[in-house]
BAMAR-506724 format. One record per residue (C-alpha): residue number from 1; chain; x, y, z. Coordinates in steps of 0.25 Angstrom, whole numbers, m for minus. Last residue first. Example, Ala and Ser with C-alpha at 12.3 -4.5 7.8 and 13.67 -1.06 7.14 Angstrom:
{rec 2, A, {55, m4, 29}}
{rec 1, A, {49, m18, 31}}
//
This chain:
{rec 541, A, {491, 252, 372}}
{rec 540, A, {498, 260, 383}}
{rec 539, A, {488, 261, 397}}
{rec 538, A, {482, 274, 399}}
{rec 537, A, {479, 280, 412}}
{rec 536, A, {467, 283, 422}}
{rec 535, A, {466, 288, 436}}
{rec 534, A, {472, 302, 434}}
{rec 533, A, {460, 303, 424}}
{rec 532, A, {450, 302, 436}}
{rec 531, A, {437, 294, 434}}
{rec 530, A, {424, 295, 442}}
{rec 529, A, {415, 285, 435}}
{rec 528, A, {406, 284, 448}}
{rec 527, A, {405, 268, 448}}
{rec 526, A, {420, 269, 449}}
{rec 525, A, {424, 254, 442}}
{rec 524, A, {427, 260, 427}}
{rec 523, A, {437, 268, 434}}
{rec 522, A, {447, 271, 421}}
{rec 521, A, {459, 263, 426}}
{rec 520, A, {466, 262, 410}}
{rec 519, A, {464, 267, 397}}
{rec 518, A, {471, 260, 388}}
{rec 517, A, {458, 251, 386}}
{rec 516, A, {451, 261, 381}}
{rec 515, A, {436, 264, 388}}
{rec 514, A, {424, 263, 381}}
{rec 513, A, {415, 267, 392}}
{rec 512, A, {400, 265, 398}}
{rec 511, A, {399, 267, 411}}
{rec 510, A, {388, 263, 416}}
{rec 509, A, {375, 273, 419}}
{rec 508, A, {363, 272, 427}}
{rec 507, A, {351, 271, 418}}
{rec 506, A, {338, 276, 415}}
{rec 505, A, {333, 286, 429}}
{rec 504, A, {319, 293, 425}}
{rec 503, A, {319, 306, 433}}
{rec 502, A, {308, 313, 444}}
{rec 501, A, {303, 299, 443}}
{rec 500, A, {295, 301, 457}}
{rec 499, A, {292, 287, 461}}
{rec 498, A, {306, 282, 457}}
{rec 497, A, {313, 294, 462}}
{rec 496, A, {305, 292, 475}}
{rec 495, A, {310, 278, 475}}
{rec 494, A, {326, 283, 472}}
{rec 493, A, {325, 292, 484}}
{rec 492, A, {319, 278, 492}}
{rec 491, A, {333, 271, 488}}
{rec 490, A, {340, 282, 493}}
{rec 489, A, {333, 283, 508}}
{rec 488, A, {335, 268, 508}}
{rec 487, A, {351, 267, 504}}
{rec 486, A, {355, 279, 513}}
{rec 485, A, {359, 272, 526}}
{rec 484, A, {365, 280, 534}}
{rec 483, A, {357, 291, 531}}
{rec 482, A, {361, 308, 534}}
{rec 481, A, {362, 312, 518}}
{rec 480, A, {350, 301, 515}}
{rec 479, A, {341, 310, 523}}
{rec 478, A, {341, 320, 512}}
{rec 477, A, {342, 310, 501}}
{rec 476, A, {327, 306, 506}}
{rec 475, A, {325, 319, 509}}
{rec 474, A, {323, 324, 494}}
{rec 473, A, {315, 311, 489}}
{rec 472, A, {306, 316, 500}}
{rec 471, A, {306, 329, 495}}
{rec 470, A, {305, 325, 481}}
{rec 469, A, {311, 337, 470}}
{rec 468, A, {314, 333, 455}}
{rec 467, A, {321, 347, 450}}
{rec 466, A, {324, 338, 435}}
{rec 465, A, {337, 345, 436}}
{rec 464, A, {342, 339, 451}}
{rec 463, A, {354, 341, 449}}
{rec 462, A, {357, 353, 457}}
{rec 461, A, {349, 344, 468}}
{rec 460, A, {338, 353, 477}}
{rec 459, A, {326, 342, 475}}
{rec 458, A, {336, 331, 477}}
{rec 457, A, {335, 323, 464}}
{rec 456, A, {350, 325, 460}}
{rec 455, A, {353, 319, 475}}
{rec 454, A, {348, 305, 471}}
{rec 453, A, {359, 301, 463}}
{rec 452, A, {372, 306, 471}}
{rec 451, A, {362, 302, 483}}
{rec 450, A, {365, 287, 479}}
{rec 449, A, {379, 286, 484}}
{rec 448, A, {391, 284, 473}}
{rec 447, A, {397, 298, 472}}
{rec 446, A, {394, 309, 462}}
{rec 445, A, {386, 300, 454}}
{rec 444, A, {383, 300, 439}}
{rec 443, A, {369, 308, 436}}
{rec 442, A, {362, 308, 422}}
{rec 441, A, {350, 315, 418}}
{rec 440, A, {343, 317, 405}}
{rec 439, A, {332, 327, 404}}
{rec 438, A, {317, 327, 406}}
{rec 437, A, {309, 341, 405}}
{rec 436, A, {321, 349, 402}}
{rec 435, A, {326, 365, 404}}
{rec 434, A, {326, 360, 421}}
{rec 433, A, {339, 370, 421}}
{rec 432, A, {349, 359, 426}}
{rec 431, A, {343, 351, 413}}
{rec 430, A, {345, 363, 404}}
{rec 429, A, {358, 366, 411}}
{rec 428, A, {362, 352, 411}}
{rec 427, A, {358, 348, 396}}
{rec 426, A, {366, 363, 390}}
{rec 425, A, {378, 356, 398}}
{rec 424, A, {376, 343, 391}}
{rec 423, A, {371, 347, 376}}
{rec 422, A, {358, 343, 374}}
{rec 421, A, {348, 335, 370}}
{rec 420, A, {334, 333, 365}}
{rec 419, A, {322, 323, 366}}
{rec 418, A, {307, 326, 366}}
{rec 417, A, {298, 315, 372}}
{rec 416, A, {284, 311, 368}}
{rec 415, A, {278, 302, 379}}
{rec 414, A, {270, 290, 372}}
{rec 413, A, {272, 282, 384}}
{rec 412, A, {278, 268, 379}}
{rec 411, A, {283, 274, 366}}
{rec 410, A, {286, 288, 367}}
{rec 409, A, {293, 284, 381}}
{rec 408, A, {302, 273, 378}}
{rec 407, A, {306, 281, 365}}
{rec 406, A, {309, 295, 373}}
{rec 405, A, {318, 285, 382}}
{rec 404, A, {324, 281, 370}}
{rec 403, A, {328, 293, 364}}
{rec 402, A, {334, 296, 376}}
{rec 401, A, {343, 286, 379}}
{rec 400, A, {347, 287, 365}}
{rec 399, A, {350, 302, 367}}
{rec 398, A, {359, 298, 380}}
{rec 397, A, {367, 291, 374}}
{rec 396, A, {370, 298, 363}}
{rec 395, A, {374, 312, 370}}
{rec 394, A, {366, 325, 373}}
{rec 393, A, {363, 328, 385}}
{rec 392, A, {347, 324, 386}}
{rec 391, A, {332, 330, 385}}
{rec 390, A, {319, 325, 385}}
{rec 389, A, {306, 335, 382}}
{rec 388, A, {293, 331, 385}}
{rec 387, A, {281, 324, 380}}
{rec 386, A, {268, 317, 388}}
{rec 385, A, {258, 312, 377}}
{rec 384, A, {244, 317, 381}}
{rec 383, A, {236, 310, 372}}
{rec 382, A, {246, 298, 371}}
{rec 381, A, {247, 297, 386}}
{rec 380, A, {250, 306, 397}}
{rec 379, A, {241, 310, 410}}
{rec 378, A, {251, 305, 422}}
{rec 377, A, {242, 294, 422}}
{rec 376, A, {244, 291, 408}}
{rec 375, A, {258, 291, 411}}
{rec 374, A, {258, 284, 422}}
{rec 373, A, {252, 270, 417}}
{rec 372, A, {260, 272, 403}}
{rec 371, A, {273, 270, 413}}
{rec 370, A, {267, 258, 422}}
{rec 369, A, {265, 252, 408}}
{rec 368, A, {279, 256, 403}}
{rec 367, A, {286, 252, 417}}
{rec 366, A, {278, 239, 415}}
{rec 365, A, {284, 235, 402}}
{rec 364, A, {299, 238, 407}}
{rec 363, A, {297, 227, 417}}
{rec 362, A, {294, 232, 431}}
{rec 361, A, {303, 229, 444}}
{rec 360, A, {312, 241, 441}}
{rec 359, A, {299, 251, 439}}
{rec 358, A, {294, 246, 453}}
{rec 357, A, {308, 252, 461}}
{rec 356, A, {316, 244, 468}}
{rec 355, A, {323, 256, 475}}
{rec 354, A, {338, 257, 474}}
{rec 353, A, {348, 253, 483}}
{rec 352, A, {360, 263, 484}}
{rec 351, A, {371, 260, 493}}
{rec 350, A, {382, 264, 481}}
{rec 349, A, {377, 268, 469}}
{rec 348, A, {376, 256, 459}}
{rec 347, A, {361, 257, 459}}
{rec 346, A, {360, 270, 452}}
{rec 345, A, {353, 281, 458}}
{rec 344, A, {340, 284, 449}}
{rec 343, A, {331, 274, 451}}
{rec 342, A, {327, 264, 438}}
{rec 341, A, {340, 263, 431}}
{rec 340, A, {344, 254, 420}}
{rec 339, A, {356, 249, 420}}
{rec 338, A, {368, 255, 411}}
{rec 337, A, {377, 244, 406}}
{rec 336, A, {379, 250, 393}}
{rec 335, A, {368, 246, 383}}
{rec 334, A, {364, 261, 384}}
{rec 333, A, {352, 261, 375}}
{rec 332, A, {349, 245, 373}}
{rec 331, A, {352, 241, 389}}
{rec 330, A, {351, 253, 397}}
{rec 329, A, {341, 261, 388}}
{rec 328, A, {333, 249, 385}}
{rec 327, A, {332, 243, 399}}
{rec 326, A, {329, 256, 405}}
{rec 325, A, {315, 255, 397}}
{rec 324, A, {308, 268, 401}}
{rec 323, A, {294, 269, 402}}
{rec 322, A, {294, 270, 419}}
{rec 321, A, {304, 282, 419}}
{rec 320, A, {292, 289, 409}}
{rec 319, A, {282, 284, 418}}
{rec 318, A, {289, 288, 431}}
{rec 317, A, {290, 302, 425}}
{rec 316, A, {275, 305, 420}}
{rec 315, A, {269, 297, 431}}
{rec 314, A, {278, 307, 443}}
{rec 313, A, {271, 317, 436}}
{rec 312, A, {278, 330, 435}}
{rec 311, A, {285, 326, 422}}
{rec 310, A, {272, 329, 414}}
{rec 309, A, {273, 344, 419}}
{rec 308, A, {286, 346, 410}}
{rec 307, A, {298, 352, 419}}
{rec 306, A, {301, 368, 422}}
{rec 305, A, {295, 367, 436}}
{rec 304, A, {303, 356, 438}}
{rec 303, A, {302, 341, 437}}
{rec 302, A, {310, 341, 424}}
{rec 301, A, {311, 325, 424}}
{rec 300, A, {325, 318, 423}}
{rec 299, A, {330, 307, 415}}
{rec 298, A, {341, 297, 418}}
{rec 297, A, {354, 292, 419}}
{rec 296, A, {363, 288, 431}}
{rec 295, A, {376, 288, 435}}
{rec 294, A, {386, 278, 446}}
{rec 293, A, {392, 273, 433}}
{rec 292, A, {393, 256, 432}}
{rec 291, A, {404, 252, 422}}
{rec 290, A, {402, 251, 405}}
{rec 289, A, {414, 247, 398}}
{rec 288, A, {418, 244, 384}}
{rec 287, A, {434, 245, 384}}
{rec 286, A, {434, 231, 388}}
{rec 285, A, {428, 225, 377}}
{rec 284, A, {428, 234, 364}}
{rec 283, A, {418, 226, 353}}
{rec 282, A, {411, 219, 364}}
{rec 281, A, {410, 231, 376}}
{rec 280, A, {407, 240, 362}}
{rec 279, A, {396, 233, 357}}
{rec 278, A, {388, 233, 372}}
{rec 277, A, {393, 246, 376}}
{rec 276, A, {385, 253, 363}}
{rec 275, A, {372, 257, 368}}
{rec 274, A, {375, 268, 373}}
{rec 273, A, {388, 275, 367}}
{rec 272, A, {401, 269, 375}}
{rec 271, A, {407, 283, 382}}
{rec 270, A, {421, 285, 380}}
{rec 269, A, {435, 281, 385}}
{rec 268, A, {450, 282, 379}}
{rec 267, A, {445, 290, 366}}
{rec 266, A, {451, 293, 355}}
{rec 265, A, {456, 280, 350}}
{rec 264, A, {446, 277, 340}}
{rec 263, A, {438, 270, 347}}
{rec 262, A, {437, 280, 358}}
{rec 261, A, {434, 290, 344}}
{rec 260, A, {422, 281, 339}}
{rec 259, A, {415, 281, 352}}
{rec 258, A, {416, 295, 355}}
{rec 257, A, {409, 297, 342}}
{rec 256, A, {399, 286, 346}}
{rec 255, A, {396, 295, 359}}
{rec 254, A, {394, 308, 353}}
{rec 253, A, {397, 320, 361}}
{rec 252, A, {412, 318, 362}}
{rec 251, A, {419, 327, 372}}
{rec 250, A, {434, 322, 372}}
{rec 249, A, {438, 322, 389}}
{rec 248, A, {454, 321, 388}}
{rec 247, A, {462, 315, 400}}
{rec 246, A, {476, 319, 399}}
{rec 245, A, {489, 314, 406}}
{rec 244, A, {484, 300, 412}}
{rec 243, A, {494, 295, 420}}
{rec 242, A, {491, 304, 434}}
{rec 241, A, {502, 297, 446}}
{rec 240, A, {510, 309, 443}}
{rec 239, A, {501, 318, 445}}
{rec 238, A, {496, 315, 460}}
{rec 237, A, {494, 329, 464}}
{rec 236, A, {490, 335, 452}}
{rec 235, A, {499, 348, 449}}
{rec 234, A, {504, 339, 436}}
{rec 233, A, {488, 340, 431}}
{rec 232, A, {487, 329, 419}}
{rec 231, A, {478, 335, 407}}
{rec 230, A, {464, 337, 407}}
{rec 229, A, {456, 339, 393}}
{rec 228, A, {443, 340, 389}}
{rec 227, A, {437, 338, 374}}
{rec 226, A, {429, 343, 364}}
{rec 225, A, {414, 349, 366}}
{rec 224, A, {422, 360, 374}}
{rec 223, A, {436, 360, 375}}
{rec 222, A, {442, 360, 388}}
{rec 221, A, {458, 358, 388}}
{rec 220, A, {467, 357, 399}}
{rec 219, A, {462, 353, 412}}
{rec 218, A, {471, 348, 421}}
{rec 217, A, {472, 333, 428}}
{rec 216, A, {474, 326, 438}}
{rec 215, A, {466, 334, 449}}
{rec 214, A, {469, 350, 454}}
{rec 213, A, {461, 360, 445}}
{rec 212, A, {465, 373, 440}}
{rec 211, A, {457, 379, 428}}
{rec 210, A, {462, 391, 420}}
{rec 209, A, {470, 386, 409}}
{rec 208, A, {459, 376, 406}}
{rec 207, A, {445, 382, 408}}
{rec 206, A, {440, 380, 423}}
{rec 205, A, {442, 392, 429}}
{rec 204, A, {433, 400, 418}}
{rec 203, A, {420, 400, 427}}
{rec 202, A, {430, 408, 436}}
{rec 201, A, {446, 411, 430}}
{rec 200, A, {452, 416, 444}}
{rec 199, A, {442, 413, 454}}
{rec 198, A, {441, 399, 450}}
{rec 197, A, {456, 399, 449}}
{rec 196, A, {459, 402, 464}}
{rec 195, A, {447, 395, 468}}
{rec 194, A, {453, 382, 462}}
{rec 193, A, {442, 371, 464}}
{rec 192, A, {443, 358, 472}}
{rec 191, A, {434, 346, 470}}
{rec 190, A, {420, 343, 476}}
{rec 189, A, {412, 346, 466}}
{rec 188, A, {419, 336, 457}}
{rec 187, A, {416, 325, 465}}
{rec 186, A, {425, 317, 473}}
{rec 185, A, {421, 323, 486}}
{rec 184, A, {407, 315, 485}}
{rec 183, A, {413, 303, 488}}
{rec 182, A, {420, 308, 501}}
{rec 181, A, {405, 312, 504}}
{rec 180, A, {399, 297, 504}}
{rec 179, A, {396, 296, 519}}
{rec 178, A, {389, 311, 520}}
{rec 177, A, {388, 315, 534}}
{rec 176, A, {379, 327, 535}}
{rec 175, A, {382, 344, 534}}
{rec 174, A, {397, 338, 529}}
{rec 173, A, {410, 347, 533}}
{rec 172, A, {422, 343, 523}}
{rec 171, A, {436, 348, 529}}
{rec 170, A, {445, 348, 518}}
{rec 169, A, {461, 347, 523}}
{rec 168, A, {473, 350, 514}}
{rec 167, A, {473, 367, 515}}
{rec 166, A, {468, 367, 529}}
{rec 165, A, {455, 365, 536}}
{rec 164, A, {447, 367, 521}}
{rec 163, A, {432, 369, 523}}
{rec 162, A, {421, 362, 519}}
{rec 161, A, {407, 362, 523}}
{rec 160, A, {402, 374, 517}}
{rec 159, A, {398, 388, 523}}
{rec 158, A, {409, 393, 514}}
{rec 157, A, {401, 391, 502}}
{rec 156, A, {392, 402, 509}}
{rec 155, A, {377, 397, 513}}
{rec 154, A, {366, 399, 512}}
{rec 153, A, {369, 395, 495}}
{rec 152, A, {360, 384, 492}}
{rec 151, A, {374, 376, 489}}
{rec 150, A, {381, 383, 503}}
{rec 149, A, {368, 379, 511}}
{rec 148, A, {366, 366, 507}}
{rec 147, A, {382, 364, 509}}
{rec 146, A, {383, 369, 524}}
{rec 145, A, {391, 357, 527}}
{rec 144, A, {394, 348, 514}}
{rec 143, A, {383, 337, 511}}
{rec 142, A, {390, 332, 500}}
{rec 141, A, {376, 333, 493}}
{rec 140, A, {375, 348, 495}}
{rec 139, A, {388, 351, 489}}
{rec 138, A, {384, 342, 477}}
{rec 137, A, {372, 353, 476}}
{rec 136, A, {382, 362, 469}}
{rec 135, A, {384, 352, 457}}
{rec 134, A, {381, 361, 447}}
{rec 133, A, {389, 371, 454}}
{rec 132, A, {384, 386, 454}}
{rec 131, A, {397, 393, 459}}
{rec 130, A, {389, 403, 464}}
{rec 129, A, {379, 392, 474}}
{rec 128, A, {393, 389, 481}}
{rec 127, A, {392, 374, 485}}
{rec 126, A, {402, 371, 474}}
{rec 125, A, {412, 382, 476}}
{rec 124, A, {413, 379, 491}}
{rec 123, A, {416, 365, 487}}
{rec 122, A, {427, 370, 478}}
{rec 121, A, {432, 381, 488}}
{rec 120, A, {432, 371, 500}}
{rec 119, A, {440, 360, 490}}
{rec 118, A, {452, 371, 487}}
{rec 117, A, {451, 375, 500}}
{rec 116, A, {457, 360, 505}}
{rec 115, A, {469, 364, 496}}
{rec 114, A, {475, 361, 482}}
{rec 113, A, {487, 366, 480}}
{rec 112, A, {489, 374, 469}}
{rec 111, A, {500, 371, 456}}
{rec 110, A, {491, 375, 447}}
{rec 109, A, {482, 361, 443}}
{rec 108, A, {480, 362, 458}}
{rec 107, A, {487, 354, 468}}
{rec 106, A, {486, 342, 478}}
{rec 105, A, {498, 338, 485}}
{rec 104, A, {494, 341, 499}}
{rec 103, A, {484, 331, 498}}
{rec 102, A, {469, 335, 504}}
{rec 101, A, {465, 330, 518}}
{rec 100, A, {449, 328, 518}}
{rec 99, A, {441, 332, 532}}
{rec 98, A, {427, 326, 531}}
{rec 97, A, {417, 332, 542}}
{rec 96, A, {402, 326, 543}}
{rec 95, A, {405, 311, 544}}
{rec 94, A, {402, 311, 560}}
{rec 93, A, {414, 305, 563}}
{rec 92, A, {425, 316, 554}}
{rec 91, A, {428, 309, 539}}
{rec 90, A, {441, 312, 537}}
{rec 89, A, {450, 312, 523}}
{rec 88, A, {461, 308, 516}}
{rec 87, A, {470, 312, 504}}
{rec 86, A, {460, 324, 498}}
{rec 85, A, {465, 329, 484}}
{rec 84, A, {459, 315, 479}}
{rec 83, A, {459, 302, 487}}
{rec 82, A, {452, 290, 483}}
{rec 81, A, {439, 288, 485}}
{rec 80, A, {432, 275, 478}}
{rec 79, A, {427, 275, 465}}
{rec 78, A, {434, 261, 459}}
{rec 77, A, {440, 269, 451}}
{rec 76, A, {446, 278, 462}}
{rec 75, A, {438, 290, 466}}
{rec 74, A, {443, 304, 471}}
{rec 73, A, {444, 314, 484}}
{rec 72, A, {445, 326, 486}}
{rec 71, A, {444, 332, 474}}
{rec 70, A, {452, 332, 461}}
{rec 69, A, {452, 340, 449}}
{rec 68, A, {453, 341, 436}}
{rec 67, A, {451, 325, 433}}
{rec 66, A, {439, 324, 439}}
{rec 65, A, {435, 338, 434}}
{rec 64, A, {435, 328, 419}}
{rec 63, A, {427, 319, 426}}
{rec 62, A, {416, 328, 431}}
{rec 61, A, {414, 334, 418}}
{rec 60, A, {411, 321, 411}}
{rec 59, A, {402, 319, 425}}
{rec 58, A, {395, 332, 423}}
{rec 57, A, {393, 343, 433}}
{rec 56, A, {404, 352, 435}}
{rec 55, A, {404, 364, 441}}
{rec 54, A, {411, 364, 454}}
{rec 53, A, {424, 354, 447}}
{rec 52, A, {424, 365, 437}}
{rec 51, A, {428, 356, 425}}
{rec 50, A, {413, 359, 418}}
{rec 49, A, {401, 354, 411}}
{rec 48, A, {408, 343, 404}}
{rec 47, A, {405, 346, 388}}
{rec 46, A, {400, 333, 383}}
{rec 45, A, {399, 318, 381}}
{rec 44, A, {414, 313, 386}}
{rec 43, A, {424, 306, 378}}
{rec 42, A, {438, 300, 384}}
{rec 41, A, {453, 303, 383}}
{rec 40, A, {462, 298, 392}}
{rec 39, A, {476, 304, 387}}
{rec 38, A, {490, 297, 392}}
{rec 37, A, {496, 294, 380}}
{rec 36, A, {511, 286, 383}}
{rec 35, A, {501, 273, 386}}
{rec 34, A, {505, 268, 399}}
{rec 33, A, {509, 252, 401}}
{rec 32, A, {502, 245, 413}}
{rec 31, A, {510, 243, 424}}
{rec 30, A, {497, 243, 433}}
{rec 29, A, {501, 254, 444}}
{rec 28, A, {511, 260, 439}}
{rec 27, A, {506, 262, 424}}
{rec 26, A, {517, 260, 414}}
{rec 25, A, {524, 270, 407}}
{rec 24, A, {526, 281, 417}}
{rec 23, A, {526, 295, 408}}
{rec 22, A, {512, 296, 413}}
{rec 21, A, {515, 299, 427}}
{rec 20, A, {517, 287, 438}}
{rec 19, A, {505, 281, 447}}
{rec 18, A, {493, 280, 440}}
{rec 17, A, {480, 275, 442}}
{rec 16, A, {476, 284, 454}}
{rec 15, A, {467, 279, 464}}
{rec 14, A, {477, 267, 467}}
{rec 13, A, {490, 274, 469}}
{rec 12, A, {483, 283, 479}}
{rec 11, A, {477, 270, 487}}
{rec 10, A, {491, 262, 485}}
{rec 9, A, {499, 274, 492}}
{rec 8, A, {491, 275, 504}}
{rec 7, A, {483, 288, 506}}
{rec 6, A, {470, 286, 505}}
{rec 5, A, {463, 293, 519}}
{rec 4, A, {450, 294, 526}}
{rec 3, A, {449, 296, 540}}
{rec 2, A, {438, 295, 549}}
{rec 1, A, {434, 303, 561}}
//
């Protein structure tokens, strides 16, 4: 058996930037002055989806329930695992039983302790088909005993692999070995719930004044299409090393506007519009950044029944990836760092080799001939133009993006393309409901392994919108859950993608941030973006 543990003083003083309470005036660490405000206030798109760690599903969302609540286990800047609610942990021999000793000082936002049965609930919760999680199918991925059977619903939620041996132990019961699980238990879905309180307030649990949650912060105000606010939690175990005392999400649908307001005081970080990053690094230096992002962007194919019939040619699709010109989107649209992205897992995830593909090896002139070629094969051309409808989340950015992919092909193909957006929880229903015939898609990593990419085009994956479904491509990932070497079996995934183009992948992202110099220790070095506001603190200008 193997044992895991972070213990020793320097590691927990390292994970957390603070050390002292606000009032201190210098950081205890760096000796660098405090400023006596301590608010973070940064711009997000949209409305998040939800702060129901079970229910959420976007990445804005997703960091504000990092704050809220607090799972087993964390990350530190640099992305590696620190502790969280759970001390230490065991790995048994045959890497199918993980035991995690929780603190004894952990507590609910009322006073609660927070127990081993606390995480059972939540994970129970998840897996339960009732509770209709977005991100059910996580269960599944994580490999959890009995999990399959619980999500298709066989099986009760108590038929699942985890169980609580006493309030402050967690015995985790896998169905395979998995050797990136402690990553996947710093996700959301994975965090602890309050039975007590869901029971009492139900959908209405997580308004504030009713909702209990057991990380740095509280939620204190929700207003939608304006802003959301989290306050310091004093029941937080490790409080008094928190500096920051409010972290303020502003929701901003206009990225220029948001740009307008950080230069004028009112915001401490917020998106750089594309293709501004070039201006703004020489005008502003350092608080211009743009950093690698473990996410990628692209297009998806209705392939269901409810799908155009064009897109159910293989030529139609490669043809349309094949006439985009990634070097213009990356370089003129964007200008942010983004490479360009020719398989759909970006290359910076960890052990992942990517194919070398024909269309890497062509010049952009060739992918347009080779493009021309398939879709006069496939039947299209300017008698029988191919049209359909395109639809996106609305934002700047991506608007551009699209405007000139529907360019690229009305020029080089003749293809008349229909563009419209949408707000962005009507955009996931619609798209979650197959209502689209080819929709933006975006993905940021759950944990850095390549199956957090290839999973969403498993035939059976909540997220798979497009309903894209390959056998082969199916037991590839299958067999790459019991592999100990996964790098072939993914890198041939992504050539089945590549010969069946059930989506055309553009970019993969960077982080691409104005982000005030008085704002200090924001993880610009965690590929996965996964901040924590307990982390951060504001230095005195």
């Amino acid at each position: 058996m193997t044992r895991f543990t972070e213990l020793t003083l320097s590691t927990i003083l390292s994970v957390g930037i603070a050390a002292a309470a606000t009032a201190q005036e210098t950081h205890p660490e760096t000796g660098v002055e405090l400023a006596d405000d301590q608010t973070f206030t940064y711009r997000i798109l949209d409305n998040i989806s939800s702060v129901d760690p079970q229910i959420v599903e976007d990445t804005d969302g997703s960091d504000v329930v990092r704050d809220l609540f607090e799972g087993l286990l964390n990350q530190d800047e640099n992305g590696e695992l620190v502790p969280g609610v759970a001390t230490d942990w065991e790995v048994s021999d045959d890497k199918m039983t993980y035991t995690f000793h929780l603190r004894d000082d952990a507590k609910w936002s009322n006073g609660d302790p927070v127990t081993a049965g606390d995480f059972v609930y939540a994970w129970r919760r998840a897996a339960d088909p009732a509770t209709a999680s977005p991100y059910q199918w996580f269960i599944s991925l994580m490999s959890l005993e009995n999990g399959d059977a619980v999500v298709a619903g066989d099986a009760a939620p108590e038929e699942l692999g985890v169980e609580a041996i006493d309030d402050r132990t967690l015995e985790v019961r896998l169905s395979a070995p998995l050797p990136y699980f402690p990553q996947m238990v710093v996700h959301s879905t994975t965090f602890p719930s309050p039975q007590k309180v869901i029971e009492e307030y139900g959908e209405a649990w997580t308004k504030p004044g009713n909702i209990v949650s057991n990380g740095a912060y509280v939620l204190t105000e929700m207003n939608p299409g304006e802003s959301i606010v989290r306050e310091k939690n004093p029941e937080y175990w490790d409080a008094e090393n928190v500096i920051l005392d409010k972290s303020v999400a502003l929701i901003i649908n206009d990225e220029n506007v948001a740009l307008t307001r950080y230069k004028a005081g009112e915001l401490d970080m917020t998106d750089i519009p594309a293709g501004q990053f070039p201006r703004l690094k020489e005008e502003y230096g350092d608080e211009a950044h743009s950093f690698p992002k473990l996410c990628n962007y692209y297009y998806t194919f209705n392939l269901s029944d409810s799908g155009p019939e064009a897109f159910k040619d293989p030529k139609v699709r490669k043809a349309l990836s094949l006439a985009v010109d990634r070097d213009i989107i990356v370089n003129n649209v964007m200008a942010g760092g983004q490479p360009p992205a020719y398989v759909f897992t970006p290359e910076a995830t960890a052990d992942f080799s990517a194919p070398d593909l024909e269309i890497m090896d062509m010049t952009q002139a060739e992918r347009d001939e080779k493009a021309r070629e398939l879709l006069a094969e496939a039947g299209y051309g300017s008698d029988n133009p191919l049209s359909f409808d395109m639809v996106y989340n609305t934002s700047e950015a991506h608007e551009k993006v699209a405007v000139v992919l529907a360019q690229m092909w009305k020029q080089k193909l003749g293809v008349e393309v229909q563009l419209s957006n949408m707000e962005w929880k009507v955009f996931l229903e619609e798209r979650g409901n197959q209502n689209f015939e080819l929709a933006r898609g975006a993905w940021c990593g759950d944990y850095n392994e390549a199956s957090t990419f290839l999973d969403l085009l498993e035939s059976s994956s909540g997220y798979n919108d497009g309903k894209y479904s390959n056998p082969e491509y199916d037991q590839l990932l299958e067999d790459a859950l019991t592999a100990e070497d996964t790098t072939p079996l993914y890198t041939a995934a992504e050539e089945i993608l590549a010969e069946d183009m059930p989506v055309i992948p553009l970019y993969h992202y960077a982080g691409v941030y104005m982000i005030d110099d008085d704002l200090k220790n924001f993880p610009v070095n965690n590929i996965q973006f996964n901040w924590y506001s307990k982390d951060l603190y504001k230095a005195a200008e």
